[in-house]
MARDREN-189578 format. One record per residue: residue in one letter; x, y, z of N, C-alpha, C in turn. Coordinates in steps of 0.1 Angstrom, whole numbers, plus 5000, padded with zeros to 4 digits. Each point is the difference from the previous one (the first is absolute). Example, Ala and Ser with C-alpha at 12.3 -4.5 7.8 and 13.67 -1.06 7.14 Angstrom:
REM residues 2
A513249435078499150125000500950125000/S499650114993500950115000499250115008/
END
This chain:
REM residues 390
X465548625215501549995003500650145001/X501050025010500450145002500950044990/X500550104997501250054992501449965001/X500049975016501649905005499849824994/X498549995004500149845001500449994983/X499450114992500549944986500850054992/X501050085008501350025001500849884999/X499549945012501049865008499449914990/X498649974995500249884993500950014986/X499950124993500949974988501350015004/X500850035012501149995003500549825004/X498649955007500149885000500149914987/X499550024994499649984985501549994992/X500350135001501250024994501449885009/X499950015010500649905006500149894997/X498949965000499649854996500549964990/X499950054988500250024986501450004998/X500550085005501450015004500949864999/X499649945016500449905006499849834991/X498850014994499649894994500349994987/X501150124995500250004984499150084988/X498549995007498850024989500150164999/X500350085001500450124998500650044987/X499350044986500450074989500250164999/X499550045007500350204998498850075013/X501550085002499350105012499850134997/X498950074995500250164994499750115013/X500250115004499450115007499850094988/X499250095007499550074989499450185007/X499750074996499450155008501150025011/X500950044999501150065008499750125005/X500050035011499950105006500850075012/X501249945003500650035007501350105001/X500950005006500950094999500750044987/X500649934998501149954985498850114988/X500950074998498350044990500249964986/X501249964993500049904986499849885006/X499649925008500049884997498349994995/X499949894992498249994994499849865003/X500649884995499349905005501449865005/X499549865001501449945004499249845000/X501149944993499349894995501349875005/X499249915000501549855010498949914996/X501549914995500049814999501149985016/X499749834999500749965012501349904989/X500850045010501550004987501449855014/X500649964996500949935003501450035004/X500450085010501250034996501349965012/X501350064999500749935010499650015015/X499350115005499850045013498549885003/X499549934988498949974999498950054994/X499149925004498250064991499850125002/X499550074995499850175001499050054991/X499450085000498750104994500650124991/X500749984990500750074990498750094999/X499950135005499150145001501050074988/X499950054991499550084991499350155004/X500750135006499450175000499950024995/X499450074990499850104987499650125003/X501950084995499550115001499650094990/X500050165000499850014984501250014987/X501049985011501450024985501049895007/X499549915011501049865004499249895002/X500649875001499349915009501349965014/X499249975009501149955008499349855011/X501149884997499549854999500650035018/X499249925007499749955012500149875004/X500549885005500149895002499650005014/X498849955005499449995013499549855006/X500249985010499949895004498649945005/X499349975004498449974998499650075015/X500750095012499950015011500050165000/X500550064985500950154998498550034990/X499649864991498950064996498650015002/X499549955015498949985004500250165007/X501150015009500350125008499450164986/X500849934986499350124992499150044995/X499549845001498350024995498750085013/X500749935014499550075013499650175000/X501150034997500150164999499750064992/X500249954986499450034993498950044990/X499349905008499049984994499550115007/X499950015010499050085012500650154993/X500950024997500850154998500450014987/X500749924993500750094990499349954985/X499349854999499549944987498749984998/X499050124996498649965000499649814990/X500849954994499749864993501249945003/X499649854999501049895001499249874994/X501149944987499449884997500849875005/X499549924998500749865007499449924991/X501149974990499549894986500849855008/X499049884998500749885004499649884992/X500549944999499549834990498549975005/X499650045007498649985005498850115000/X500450155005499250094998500950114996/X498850135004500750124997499350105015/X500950035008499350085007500450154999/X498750094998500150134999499950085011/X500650095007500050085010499550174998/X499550064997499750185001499650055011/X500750114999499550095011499750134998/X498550045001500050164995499850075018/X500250074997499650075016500749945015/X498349965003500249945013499349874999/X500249954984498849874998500849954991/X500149865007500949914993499349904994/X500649934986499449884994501049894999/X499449895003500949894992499149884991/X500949944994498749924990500849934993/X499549855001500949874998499249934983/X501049984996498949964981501449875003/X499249854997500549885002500749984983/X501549994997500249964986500249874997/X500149954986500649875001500950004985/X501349895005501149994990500950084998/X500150075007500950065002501349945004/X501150034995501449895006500850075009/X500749925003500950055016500750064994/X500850085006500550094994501349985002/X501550004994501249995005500950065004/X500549975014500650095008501550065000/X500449934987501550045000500150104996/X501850105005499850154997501150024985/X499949864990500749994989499350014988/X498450065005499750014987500250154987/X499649994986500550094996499650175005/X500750055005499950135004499450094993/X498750055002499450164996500650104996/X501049974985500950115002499950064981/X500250184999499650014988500749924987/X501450015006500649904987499849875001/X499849944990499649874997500549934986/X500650074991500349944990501550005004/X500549915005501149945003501050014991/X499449964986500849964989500950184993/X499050065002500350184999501850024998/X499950044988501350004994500750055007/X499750165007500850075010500349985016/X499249945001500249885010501449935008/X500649924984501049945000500850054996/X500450144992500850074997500650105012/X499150025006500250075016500549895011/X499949884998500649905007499249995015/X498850054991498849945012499649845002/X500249914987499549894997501249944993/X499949884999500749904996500149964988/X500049904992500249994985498149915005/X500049945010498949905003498850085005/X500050154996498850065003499950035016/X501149955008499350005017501150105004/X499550085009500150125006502049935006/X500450075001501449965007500250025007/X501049925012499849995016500450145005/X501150024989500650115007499250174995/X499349944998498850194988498749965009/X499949935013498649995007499550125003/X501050095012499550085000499950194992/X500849954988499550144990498949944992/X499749854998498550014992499350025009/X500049955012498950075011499650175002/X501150044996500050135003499350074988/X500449944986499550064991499049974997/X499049915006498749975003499250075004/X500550055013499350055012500350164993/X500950064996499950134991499150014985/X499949904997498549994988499150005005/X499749905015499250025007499150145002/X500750085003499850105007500050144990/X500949984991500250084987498449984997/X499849924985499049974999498750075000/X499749955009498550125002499850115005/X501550045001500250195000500350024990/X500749954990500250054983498549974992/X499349885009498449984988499450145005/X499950065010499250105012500550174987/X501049974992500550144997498950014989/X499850154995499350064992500249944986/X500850004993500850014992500049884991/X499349964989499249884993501849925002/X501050034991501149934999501550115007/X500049975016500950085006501450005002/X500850085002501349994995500550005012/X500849885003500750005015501350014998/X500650055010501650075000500649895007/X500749955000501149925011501250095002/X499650055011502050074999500849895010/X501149994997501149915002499749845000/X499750004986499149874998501049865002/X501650034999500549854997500149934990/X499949865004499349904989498949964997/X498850155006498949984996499149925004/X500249925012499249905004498750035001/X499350115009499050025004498950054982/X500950054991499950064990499049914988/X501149895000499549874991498849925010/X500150025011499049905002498450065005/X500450175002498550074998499650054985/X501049974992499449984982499449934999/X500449925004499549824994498749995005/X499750045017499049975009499150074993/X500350154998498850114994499649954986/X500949934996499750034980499249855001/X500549905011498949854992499049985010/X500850025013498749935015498850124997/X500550124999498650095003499550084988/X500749984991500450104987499150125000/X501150035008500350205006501249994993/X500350044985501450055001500250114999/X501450015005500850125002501550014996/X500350115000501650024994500750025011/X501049935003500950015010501650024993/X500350135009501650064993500949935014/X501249925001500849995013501050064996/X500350115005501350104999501049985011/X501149954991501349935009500750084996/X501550035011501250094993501049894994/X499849905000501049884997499749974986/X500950064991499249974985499949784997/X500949965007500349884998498849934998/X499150045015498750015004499150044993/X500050054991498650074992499949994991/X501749924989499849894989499649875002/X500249955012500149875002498249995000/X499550115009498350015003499150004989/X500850104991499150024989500149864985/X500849945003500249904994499749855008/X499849995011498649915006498449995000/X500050194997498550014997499749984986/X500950044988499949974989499749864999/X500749905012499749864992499249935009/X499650155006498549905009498650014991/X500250114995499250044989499350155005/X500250055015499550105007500750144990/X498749994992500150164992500250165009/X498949945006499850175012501249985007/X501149935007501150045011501049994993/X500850125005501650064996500450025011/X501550054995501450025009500250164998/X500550095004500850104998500750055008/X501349984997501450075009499550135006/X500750045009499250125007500749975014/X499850135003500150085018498750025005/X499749905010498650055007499650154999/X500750075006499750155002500250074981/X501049974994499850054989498849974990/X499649885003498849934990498850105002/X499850044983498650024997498749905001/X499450015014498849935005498450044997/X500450164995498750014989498849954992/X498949975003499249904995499849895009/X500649975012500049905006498950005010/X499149894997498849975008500149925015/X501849925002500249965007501250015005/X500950055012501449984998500049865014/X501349924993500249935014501649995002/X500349935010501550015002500349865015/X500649904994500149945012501749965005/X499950035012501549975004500850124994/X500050154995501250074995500250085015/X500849985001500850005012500450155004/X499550045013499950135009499550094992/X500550104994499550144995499549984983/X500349874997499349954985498350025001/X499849925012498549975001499750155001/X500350115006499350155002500250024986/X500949974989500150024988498850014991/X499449845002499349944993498450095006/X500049965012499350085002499250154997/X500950095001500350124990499550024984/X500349884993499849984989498649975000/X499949975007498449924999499450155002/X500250055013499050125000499950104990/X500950024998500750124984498849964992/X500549884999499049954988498249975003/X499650015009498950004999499549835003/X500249934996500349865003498449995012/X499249894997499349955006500049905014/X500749954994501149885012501650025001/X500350075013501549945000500449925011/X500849885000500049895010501549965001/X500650025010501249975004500149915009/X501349944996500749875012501250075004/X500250095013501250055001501249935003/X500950055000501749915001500650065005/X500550015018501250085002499350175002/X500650025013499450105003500750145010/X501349974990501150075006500150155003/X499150074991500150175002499150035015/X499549955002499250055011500549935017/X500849964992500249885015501850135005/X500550004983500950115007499850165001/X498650035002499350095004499450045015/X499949865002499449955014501450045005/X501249904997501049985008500850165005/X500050044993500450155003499250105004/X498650004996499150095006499949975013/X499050125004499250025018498749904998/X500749895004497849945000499450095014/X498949925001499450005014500649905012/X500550105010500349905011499549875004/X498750004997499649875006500049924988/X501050014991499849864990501349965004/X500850085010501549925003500249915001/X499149915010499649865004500249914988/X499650064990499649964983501149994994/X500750144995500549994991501849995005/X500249995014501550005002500449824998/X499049904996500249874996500350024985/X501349914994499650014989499149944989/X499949855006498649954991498950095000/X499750075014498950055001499650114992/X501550124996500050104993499849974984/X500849894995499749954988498549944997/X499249945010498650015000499350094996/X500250125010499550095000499950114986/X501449984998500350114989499049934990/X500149864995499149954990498650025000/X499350045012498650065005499550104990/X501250085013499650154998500350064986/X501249864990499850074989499249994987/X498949865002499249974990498450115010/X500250015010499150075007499550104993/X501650074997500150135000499650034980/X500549884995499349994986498949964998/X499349975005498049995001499450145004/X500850075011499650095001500050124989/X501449994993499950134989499349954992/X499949884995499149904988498650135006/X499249975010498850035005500250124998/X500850105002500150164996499850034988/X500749934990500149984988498349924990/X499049985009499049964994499849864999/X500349915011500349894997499749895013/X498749934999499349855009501249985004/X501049965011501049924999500249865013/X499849874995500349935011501749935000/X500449975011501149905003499949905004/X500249844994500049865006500949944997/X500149915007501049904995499349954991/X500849914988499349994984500749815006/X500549965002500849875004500649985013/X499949905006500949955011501450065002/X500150055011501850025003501049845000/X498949934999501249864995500749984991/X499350084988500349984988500950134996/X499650105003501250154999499250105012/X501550045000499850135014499650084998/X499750034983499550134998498449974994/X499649995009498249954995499050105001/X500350145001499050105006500050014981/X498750115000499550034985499150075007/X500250154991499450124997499350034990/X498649985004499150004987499150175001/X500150054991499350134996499350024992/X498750025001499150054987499550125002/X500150094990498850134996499350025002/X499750105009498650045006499750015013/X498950045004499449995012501250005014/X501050084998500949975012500250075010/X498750124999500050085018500350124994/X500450105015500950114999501149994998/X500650074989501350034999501050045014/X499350155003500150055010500549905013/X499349935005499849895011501249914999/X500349964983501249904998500950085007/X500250094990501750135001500250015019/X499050055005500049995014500349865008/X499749904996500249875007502149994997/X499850014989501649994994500850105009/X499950095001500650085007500049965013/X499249965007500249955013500749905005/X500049894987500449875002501750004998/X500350154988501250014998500850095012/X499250085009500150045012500549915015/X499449884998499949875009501249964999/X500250004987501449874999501150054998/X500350164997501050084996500649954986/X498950034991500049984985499750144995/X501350064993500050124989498850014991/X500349924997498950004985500449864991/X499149914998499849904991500750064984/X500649864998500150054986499350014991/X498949914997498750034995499750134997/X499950085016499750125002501150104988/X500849944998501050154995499649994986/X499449854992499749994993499250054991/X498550025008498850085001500050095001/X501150105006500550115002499350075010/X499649905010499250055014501550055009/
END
C-alpha cells in the first residue's frame, strides 16, 4: 500500500467514525510544521449550534487553542497533514484503534480491533477541562464569581473564563521558575482575582506553593484582599498599598500586571527587570503614549494609507506599542512572546506579554530593530525606554 493510499484510508477511517458516531478521540502527534510551539492536538466529536463538529484541541507550549471543525474541514486536515506537518495520528473508535506514523519517506498504519468500549457523548455541555474546580472555594463567592449554590453566575461567565485561561497559562511558567517557593508580584492587582485563584491552583492542584503580594493603590482594596485570604486560609498571599513604579519588587521571582492601563504596564514591566524577576507577563490596557507619538511625529510615507484612518492608527499604535515592549524586554535579557491569552469576545484586550530570562539574542540587534521601528512610525522614544534610561 502507497503512502497516499494510507493517508486516505485513515482519513477514510476517520470519516467513517465521524459520521456513524463510533468516534472516541482523535490525537496528532510529531509536529513539524510551521507554527514552531505548537507540539501535539487532540479532538472528540462534540454537538453544537452550527452542528456535529470535531472539537480539535492545539497544544501549544504556554496556550491551547479549541477548533470546532466539521467532518469535511477535518479530512482536508488530516490530507495535508499528514503528508507534511504530523509524523503520527491516532483514530480511537468503539471498535478499533487505528495508528498512523510517519518517519521519513515510510509510512505505517496498524489497526488493533477493541472491545467495550462505549460511545462516546456528543454534547458540548459537559464539565469543562478547567483548573478551578472547587466551586464551593470561599473566594469564589466573595468575588461574586459564584452563587450561594456553588454555580458560576451568568453574569461572571466571562471573567471565570478568563481567570481560567490566565492560570492556564500562568501555571507552568511559575512551576518552570528556579526558585523552590517563588515570590510573584501582581502590580495593579484589584480585587485580586487572578491572585486567589493561582494560590489556590498552586498550593492544592499542583502543590508548588508560592507567595503572591497584589499591590493595589486603592487601600479599600488591599483590606478587603487581605481579609478574604485570611478567611480563605491562603497564608502565602497578601495585599500592599503601593504605586506600581514606587513598589519595592526586590526579591521577586515573578512580576505580572494585567489590564494596568497605558504607561502602568511599562511600569510593571520596569519593576520586573530592576528586579531581576524570572518571569514577567503582562496583559496591556490602553495604549495612549505612543499612539500620541505617532500622531505628531514624521512616520514613513507609505504607512499614510495606514495611519491617516483612525481605527487603523489606534490599531496600529497598539502593535507598535507592545512590539516595541518585547523588543526592549529582549535588549534587556529576556525570551519574549506575544499572544492572545483569550478570545476578543470576551475582552478587547486579550494580547499577553510573556518574558522569561535568558537566552534572548543580541542586545545589540534588539536596540537596532527599536530604533528603526521607532524611525518607521515617527516614535521619539517609548516610555519604557526613558525608564531604563536608554
Amino acid at each position: 500500500m502507497s503512502a497516499p493510499d494510507r493517508i486516505a484510508e485513515f482519513v477514510a477511517a476517520t470519516r467513517e467514525a465521524f459520521v456513524d458516531g463510533s468516534l472516541t478521540r482523535l490525537k496528532l502527534g510529531g509536529y513539524h510544521g510551521d507554527e514552531a510551539e505548537l507540539k501535539s492536538a487532540e479532538g472528540r466529536k462534540v454537538t453544537i449550534k452550527a452542528g456535529e463538529r470535531l472539537s480539535l484541541v492545539f497544544r501549544y507550549k504556554t496556550r491551547d487553542v479549541t477548533k470546532n471543525l466539521s467532518v469535511d474541514e477535518v479530512a482536508a486536515l488530516l490530507d495535508h497533514g499528514l503528508a507534511n506537518q504530523w509524523r503520527s495520528a491516532r483514530l480511537e473508535t468503539t471498535g478499533f484503534d487505528l495508528q498512523f506514523e510517519r518517519q521519513g519517506d515510510k509510512q505505517r498504519l496498524k489497526r488493533v480491533d477493541v472491545a467495550g468500549r462505549a460511545k462516546p457523548k456528543a454534547g458540548h455541555d459537559r464539565a469543562k477541562n478547567r483548573p478551578i474546580t472547587d466551586m464551593s472555594a470561599v473566594w469564589l463567592h466573595a468575588l461574586g464569581i459564584t452563587g450561594k449554590d456553588g454555580v458560576v453566575r451568568n453574569d461572571a461567565q466571562d471573567k471565570f473564563r478568563q481567570i481560567n485561561k490566565m492560570v492556564e497559562i500562568f501555571a507552568p511558567l511559575i512551576q518552570g521558575l528556579k526558585a523552590e517557593s517563588p515570590v510573584i508580584v501582581d502590580m495593579g492587582a484589584g480585587k485580586g482575582y487572578l491572585d486567589f485563584a493561582l494560590y489556590d491552583y498552586l498550593s492544592n492542584a499542583v502543590e508548588r506553593p508560592a507567595r503572591i503580594i497584589g499591590v493595589e493603590l486603592r487601600p479599600a482594596l488591599v483590606e478587603a484582599g487581605n481579609a478574604l485570604a485570611r478567611k480563605s486560609g491562603f497564608g502565602g498571599l497578601r495585599f500592599e498599598a503601593g504605586n506600581i513604579l514606587a513598589y519595592d519588587a526586590s526579591g521577586a521571582d515573578a512580576v505580572i500586571a494585567l489590564h494596568a492601563c497605558d504607561t502602568a504596564t511599562d511600569d510593571a514591566i520596569y519593576q520586573g527587570i530592576k528586579a531581576g524577576a524570572g518571569l514577567i507577563a503582562v496583559a496591556p490596557c490602553c495604549h495612549k503614549q505612543i499612539r500620541r507619538e505617532m500622531s505628531t511625529g514624521a512616520a514613513d510615507d507609505r504607512l499614510d494609507f495606514l495611519l491617516r484612518h483612525g481605527t487603523f492608527m489606534e490599531k496600529q499604535a497598539e502593535m507598535v506599542t507592545d512590539g516595541l515592549r518585547a523588543l526592549l524586554l529582549e535588549a534587556n535579557g529576556y525570551r519574549t512572546k506575544v499572544f492572545e491569552f483569550v478570545s476578543d469576545a470576551h475582552t478587547p484586550k486579550n494580547n499577553l506579554i510573556v518574558a522569561q530570562k535568558g537566552n534572548a539574542g543580541s542586545r545589540q540587534a534588539a536596540l537596532d530593530r527599536i530604533a528603526a521601528v521607532k524611525a518607521m512610525f515617527g516614535v521619539e522614544k517609548h516610555y519604557l525606554e526613558g525608564l531604563l534610561g536608554a
